[in-house]
matplotlib code that plots the C-alpha trace (Angstrom):
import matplotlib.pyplot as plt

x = [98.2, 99.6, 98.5, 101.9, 102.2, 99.2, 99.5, 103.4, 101.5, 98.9, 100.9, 98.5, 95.2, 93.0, 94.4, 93.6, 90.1, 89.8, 90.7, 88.4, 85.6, 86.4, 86.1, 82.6, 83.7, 82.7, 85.1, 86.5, 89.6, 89.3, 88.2, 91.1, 93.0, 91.5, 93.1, 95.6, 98.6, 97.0, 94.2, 91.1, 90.2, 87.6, 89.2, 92.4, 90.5, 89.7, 92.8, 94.1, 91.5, 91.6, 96.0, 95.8, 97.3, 100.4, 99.3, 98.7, 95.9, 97.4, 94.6, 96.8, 98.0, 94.0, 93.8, 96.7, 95.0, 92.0, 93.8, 95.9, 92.7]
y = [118.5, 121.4, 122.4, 122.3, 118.7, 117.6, 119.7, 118.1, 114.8, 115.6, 117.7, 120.9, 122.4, 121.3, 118.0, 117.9, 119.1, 116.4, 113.6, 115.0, 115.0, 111.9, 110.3, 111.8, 115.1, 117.6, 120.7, 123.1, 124.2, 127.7, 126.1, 124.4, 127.9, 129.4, 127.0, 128.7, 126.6, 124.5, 122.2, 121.9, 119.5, 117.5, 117.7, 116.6, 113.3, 112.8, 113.4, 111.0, 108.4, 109.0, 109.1, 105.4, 107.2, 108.6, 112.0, 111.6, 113.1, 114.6, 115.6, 117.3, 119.9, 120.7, 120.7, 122.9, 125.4, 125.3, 125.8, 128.9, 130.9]
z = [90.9, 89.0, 85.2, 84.2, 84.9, 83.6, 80.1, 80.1, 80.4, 77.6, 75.3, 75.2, 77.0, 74.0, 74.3, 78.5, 77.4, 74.8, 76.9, 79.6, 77.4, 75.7, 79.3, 79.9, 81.8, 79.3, 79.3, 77.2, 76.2, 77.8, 81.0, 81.2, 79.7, 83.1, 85.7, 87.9, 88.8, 90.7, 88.5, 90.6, 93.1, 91.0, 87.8, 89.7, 91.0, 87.1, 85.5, 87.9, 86.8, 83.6, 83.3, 85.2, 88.1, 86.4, 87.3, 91.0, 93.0, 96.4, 98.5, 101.1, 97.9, 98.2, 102.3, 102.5, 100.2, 101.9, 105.2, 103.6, 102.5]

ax = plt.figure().add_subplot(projection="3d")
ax.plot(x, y, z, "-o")
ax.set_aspect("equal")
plt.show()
């Protein structure tokens, strides 16, 4: 899942942090500030939850970058 899709969805970092939180996955918005292009693994699975599956979690985006490092 990249951070660019999922902000897109959202609207802005605070708001991706806020609607984390609000689900029960406290973060803040510099944590989200520090994702690189690709949102990690476990906050994927949770944005995916949380966005009724209209951001989709890939788990072979997170295998292939695992297999590339």
């Amino acid at each position: 899942m990249k951070k660019q899709d999922v902000i897109d969805f959202f609207g802005t970092q605070a708001a991706v942090a806020e609607a984390l939180t609000t689900a029960g996955y406290r973060i803040s918005q510099p944590a989200v500030s520090k994702w690189g292009e690709l949102v990690p693994e476990i906050q994927a699975l949770r944005l995916s939850k949380i966005s009724g599956g209209a951001l989709v979690f890939d788990e072979s985006v997170y295998l292939a970058s695992e297999s590339a490092a």
